[in-house]
C-alpha positions as CSV (number, residue, x, y, z in Angstrom):
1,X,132.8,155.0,88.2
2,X,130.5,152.2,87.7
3,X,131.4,148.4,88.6
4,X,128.9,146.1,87.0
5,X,129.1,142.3,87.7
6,X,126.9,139.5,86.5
7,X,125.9,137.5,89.5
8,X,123.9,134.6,87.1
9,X,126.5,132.6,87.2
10,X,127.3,132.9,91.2
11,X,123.3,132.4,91.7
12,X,123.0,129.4,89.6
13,X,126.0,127.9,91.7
14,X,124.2,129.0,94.8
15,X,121.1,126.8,93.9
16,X,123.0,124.5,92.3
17,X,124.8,123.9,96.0
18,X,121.6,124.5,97.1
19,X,120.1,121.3,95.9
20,X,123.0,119.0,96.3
21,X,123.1,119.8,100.1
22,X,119.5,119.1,100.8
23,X,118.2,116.5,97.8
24,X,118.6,113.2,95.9
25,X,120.2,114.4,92.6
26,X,118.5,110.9,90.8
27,X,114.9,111.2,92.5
28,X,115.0,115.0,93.2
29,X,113.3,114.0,96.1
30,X,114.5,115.5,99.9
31,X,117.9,113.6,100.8
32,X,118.1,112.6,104.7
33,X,119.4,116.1,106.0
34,X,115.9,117.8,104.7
35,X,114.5,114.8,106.0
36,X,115.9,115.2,109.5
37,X,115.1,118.9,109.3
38,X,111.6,118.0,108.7
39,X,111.1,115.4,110.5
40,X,112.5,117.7,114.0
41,X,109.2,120.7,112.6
42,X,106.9,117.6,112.7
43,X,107.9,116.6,116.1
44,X,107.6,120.2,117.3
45,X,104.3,120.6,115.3
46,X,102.9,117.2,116.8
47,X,103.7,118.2,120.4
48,X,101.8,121.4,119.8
49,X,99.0,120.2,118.0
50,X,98.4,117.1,120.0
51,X,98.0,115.2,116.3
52,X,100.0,112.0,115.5
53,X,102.3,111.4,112.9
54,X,104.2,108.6,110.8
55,X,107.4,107.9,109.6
56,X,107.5,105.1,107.1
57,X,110.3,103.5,106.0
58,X,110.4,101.5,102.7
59,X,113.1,99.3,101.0
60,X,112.0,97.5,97.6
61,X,113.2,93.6,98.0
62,X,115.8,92.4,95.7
63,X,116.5,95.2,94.4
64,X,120.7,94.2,94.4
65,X,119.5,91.2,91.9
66,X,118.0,94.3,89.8
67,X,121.5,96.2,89.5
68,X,123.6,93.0,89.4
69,X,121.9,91.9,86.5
70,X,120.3,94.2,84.3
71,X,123.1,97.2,85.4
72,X,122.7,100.5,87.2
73,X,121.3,101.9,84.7
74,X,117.9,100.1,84.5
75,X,118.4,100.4,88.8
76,X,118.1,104.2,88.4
77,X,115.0,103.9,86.5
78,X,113.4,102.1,88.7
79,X,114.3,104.5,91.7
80,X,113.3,107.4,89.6
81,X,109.9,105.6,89.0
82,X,109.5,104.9,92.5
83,X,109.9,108.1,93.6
84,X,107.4,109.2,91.0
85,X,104.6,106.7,92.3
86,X,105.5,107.2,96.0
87,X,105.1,111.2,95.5
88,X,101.9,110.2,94.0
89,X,100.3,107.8,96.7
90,X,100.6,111.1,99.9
91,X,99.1,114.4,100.7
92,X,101.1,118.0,99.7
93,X,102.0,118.2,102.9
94,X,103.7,115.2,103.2
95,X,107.6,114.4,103.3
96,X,108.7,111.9,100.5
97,X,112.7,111.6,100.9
98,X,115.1,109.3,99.7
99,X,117.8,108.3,101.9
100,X,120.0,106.2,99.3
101,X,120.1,103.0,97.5
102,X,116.9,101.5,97.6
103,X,115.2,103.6,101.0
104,X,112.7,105.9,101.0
105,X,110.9,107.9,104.1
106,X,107.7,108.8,103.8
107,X,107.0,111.0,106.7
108,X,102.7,111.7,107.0
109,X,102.2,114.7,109.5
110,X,98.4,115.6,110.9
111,X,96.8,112.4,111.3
112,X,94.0,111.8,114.0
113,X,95.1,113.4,117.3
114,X,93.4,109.4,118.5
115,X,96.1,106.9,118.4
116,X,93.6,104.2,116.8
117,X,92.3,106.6,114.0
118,X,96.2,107.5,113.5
119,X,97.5,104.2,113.3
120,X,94.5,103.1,110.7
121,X,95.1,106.2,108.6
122,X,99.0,105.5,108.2
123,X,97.9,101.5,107.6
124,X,95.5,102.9,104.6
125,X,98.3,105.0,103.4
126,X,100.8,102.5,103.4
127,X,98.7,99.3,101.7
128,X,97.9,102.1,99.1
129,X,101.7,102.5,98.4
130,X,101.8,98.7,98.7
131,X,99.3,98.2,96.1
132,X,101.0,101.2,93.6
133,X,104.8,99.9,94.0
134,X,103.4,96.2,93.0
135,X,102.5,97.0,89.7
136,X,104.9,96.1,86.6
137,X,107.6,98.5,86.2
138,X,108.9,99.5,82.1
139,X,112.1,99.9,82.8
140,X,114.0,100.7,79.2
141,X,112.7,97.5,77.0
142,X,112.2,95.5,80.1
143,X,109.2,95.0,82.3
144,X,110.1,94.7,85.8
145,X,108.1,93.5,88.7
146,X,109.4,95.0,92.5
147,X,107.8,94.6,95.9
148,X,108.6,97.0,99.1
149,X,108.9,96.3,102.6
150,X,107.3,98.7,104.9
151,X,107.6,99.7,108.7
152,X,106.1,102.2,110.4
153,X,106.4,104.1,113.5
154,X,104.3,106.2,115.2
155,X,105.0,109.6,116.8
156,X,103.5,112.3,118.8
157,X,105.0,114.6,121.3
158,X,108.7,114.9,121.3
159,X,108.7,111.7,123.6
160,X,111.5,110.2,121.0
161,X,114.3,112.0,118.8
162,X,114.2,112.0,115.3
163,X,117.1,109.4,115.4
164,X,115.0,107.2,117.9
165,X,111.8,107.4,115.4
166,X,113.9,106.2,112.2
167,X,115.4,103.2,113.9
168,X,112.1,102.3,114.9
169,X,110.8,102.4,111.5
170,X,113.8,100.9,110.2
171,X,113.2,97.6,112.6
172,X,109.7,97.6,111.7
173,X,110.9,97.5,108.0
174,X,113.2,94.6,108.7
175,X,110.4,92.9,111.0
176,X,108.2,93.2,107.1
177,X,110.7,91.6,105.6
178,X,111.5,88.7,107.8
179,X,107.6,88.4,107.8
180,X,108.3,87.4,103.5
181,X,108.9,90.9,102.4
182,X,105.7,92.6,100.4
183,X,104.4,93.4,103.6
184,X,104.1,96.4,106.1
């Protein structure tokens, strides 16, 4: 007696689960579950290694005037082409996640293990994504021009939790854009 079954189908549901349980189906990028996830290894690997990381935490300004006007549609481009340039501005190692609507995490692991040297580094890193999100979107026949607001938060140890670390980041964000927004 032989039983033969074709599992293709059950595999491709498998990754296809997969992928909506751990990233952005727009962006592709990690959702905020693998974000977590790796945000709780860098914690561990910082405490070990004595090395700082970075959270940074990004929201483009206006970007409700964007949907309500030109439609979701053109939105979705511009978060897909955000994602794209984000990706492009860190190292491989590096955590680019999008938590929904209009945030981002970047999460920069193995800086200096000197909290000076750190904080520069993750200050270089950031104006470069500053100076990469500020240039002219094409978004369908329009050109678009979007800012971000950044904050950043330090980490190294396992002083905070990963919970602790975002709010702080998220503050630092909304502290950019009280300061006019375009700004870390």
């Amino acid at each position: 007696v032989v039983n033969i079954t074709d599992i293709t189908m059950n595999k491709a549901a498998a990754e296809e689960i997969q992928n909506l349980a751990f990233y952005d189906p727009l962006t592709h990028l990690p959702n905020r579950r693998l974000l977590v996830d790796r945000l709780n290894q860098a914690l561990v690997a910082s405490a070990r290694s004595g090395r700082e990381g970075a959270v940074l935490f990004l929201d483009l300004d206006h970007f409700k005037t964007l949907n309500d006007s030109l439609g979701h549609d053109i939105g979705d481009l511009l978060l897909q082409q955000v994602a794209e340039r984000l990706t492009s501005c860190v190292r491989e190692g590096d955590t680019v996640a999008r938590l929904g609507g209009d945030e981002y995490v970047v999460l920069l692991e193995e800086l200096s293990d000197d909290l000076l040297v750190a904080a520069a580094q993750a200050e270089e890193i950031s104006e470069k994504i500053l100076a990469v999100l500020n240039q002219p979107y094409q978004l369908a026949s329009h050109e678009y021009q979007s800012t971000p607001s950044i904050g950043v938060a330090l980490f190294n140890n396992h002083n905070q939790s990963q919970e602790e670390l975002l709010k702080h980041a998220d503050i630092a964000m909304y502290q950019a854009k009280k300061a006019g927004r375009n700004a870390i």
